[in-house]
MDAnalysis code that builds the backbone (N, CA, C; Angstrom):
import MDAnalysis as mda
import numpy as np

u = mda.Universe.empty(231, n_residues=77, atom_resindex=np.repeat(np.arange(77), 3), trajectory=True)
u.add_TopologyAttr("name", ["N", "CA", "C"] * 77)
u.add_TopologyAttr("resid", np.arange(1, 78))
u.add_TopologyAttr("resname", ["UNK", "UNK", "UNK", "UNK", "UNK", "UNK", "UNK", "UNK", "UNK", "UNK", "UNK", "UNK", "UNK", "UNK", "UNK", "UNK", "UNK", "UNK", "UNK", "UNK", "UNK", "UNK", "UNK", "UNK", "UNK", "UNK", "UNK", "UNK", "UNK", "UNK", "UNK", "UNK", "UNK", "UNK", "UNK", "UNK", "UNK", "UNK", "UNK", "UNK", "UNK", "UNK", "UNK", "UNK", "UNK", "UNK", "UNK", "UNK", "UNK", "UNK", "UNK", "UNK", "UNK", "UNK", "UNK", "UNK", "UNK", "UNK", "UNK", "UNK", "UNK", "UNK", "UNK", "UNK", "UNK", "UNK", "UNK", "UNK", "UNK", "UNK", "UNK", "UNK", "UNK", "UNK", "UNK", "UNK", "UNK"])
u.atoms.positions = np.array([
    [135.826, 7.245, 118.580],
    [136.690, 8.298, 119.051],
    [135.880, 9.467, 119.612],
    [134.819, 9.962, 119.176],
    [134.039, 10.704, 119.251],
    [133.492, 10.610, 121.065],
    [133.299, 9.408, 120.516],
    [132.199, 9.135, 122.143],
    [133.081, 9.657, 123.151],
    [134.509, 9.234, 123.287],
    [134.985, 9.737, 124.443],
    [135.516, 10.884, 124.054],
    [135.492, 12.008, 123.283],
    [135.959, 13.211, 123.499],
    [134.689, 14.362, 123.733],
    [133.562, 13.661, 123.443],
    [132.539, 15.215, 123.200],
    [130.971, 13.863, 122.544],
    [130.924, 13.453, 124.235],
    [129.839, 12.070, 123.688],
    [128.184, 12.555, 123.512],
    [128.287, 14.146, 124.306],
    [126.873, 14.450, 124.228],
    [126.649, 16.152, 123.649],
    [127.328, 16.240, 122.765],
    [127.807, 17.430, 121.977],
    [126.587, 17.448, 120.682],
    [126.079, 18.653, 121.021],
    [124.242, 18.552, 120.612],
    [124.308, 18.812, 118.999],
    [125.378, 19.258, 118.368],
    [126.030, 19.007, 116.938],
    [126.365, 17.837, 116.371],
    [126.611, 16.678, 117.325],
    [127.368, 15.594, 116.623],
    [125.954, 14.761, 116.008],
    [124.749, 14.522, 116.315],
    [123.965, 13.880, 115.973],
    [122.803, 14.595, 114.707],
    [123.441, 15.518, 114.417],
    [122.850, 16.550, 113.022],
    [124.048, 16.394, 111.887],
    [125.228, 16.639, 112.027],
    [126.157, 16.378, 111.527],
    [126.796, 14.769, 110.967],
    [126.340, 13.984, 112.083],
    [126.397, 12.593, 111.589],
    [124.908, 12.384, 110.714],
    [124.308, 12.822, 110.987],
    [122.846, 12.709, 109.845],
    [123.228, 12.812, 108.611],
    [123.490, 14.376, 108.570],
    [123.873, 15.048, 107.058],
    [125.067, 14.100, 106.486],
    [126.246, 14.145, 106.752],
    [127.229, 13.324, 106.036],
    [126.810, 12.497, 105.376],
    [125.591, 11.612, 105.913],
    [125.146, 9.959, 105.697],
    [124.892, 10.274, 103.843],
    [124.280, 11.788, 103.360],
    [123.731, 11.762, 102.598],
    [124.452, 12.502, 101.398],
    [125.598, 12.902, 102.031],
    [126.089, 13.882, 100.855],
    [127.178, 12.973, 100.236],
    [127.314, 13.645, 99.197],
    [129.143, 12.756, 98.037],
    [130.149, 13.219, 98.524],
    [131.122, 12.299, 98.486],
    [132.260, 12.212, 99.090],
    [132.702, 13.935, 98.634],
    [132.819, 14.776, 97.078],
    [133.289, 15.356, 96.830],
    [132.254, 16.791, 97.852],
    [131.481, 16.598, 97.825],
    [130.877, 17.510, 99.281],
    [130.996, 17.627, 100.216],
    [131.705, 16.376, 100.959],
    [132.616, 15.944, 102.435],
    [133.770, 16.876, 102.454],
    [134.381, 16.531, 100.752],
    [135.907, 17.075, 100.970],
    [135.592, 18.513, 101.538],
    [134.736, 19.302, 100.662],
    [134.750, 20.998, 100.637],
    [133.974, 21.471, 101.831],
    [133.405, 20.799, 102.129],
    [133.094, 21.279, 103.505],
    [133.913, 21.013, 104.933],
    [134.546, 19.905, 104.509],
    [135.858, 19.902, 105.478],
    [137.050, 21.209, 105.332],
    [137.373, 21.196, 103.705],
    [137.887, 22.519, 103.730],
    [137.081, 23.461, 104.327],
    [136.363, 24.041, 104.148],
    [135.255, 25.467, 105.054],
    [135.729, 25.049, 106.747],
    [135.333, 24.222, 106.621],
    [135.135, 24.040, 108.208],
    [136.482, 24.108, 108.653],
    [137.945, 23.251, 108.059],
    [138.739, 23.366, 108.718],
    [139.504, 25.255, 108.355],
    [139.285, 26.052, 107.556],
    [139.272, 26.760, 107.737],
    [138.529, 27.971, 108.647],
    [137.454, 27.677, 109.129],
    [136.679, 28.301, 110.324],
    [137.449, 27.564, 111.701],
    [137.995, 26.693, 111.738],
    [138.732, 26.156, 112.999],
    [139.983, 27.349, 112.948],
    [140.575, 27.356, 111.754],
    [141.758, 28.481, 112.103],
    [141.419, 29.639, 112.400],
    [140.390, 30.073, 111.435],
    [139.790, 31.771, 111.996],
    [139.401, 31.710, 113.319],
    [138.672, 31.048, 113.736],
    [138.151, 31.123, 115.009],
    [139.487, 30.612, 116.278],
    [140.143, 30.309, 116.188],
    [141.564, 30.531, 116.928],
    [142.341, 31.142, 116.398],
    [142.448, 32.028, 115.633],
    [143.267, 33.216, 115.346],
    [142.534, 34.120, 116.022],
    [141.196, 34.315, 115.853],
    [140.562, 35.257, 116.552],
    [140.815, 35.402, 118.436],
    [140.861, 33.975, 118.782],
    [140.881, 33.881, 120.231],
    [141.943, 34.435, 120.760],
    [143.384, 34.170, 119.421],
    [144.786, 34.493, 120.060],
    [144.755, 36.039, 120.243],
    [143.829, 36.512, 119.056],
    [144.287, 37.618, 119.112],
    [143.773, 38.604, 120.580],
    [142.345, 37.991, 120.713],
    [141.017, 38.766, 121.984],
    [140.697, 37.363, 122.733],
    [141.359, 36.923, 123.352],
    [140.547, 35.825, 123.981],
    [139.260, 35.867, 124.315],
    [138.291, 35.015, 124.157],
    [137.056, 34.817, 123.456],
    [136.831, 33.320, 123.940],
    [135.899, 32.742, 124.454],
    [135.115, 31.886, 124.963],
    [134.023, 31.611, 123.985],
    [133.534, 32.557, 123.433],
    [132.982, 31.939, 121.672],
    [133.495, 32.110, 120.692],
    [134.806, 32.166, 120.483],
    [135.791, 32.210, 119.221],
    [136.357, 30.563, 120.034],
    [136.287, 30.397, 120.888],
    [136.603, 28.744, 121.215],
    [135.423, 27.800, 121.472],
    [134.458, 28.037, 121.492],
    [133.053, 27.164, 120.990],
    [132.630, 27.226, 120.001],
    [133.235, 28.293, 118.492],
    [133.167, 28.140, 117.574],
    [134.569, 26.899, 116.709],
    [135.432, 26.857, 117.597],
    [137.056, 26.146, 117.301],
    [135.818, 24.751, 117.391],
    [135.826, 24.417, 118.907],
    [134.823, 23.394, 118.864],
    [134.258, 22.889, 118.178],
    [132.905, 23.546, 117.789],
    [131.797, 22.987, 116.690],
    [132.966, 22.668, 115.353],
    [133.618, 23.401, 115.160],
    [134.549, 23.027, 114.066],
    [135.000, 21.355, 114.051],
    [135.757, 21.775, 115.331],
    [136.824, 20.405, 115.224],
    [135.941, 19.655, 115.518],
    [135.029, 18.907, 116.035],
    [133.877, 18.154, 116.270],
    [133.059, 17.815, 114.681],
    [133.133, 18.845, 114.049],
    [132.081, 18.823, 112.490],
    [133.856, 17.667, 111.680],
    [134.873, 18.395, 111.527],
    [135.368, 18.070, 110.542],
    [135.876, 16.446, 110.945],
    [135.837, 16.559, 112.687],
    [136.092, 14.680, 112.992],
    [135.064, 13.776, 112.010],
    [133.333, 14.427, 112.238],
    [132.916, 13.652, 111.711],
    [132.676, 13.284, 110.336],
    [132.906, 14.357, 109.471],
    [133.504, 14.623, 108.500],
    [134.448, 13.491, 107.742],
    [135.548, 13.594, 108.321],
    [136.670, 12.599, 107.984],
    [136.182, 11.246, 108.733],
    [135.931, 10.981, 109.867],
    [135.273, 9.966, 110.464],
    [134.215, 9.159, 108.615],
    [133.644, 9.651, 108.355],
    [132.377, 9.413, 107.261],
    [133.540, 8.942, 105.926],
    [134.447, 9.833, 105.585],
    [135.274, 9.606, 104.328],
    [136.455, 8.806, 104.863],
    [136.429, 7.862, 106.141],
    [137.347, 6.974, 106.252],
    [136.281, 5.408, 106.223],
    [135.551, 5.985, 106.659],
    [134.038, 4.660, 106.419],
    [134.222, 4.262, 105.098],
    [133.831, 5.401, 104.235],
    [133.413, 4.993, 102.645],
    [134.750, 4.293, 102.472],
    [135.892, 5.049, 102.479],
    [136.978, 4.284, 101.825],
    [137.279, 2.957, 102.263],
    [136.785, 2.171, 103.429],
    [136.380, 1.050, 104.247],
    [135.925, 0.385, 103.465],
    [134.732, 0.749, 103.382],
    [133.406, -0.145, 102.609],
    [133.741, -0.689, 100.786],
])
């Protein structure tokens, strides 16, 4: 899914690293953080539109795909 939304996105290949190594219960809470920095950072945009309050939305939604991407693997395996 990744590949075709954001295939050369200079976060996705640090982020797929790290996951490889952490526990599922470290996936969860950092998905919470993160999907909470996806809302701040578009609340912020609505409020001042902002071009890095939406490359911060980005890195978000990109981190927590791979994120859940990783805790749909394990539950796979």
């Amino acid at each position: 899914m990744l590949d075709k939304v954001w295939p050369d996105h200079p976060l996705r290949p640090r982020a797929e690293k790290r996951v490889k190594h952490l526990p599922a219960a470290d996936l969860l809470d950092w998905a919470d953080v993160t999907g909470s920095s996806v809302a701040q950072a578009l609340s912020r945009h609505r409020n001042q539109a902002s071009g890095q309050a939406l490359a911060e939305a980005v890195d978000g939604v990109l981190t927590l795909a791979v994120l859940v991407q990783e805790l749909v693997d394990r539950d796979r395996a």
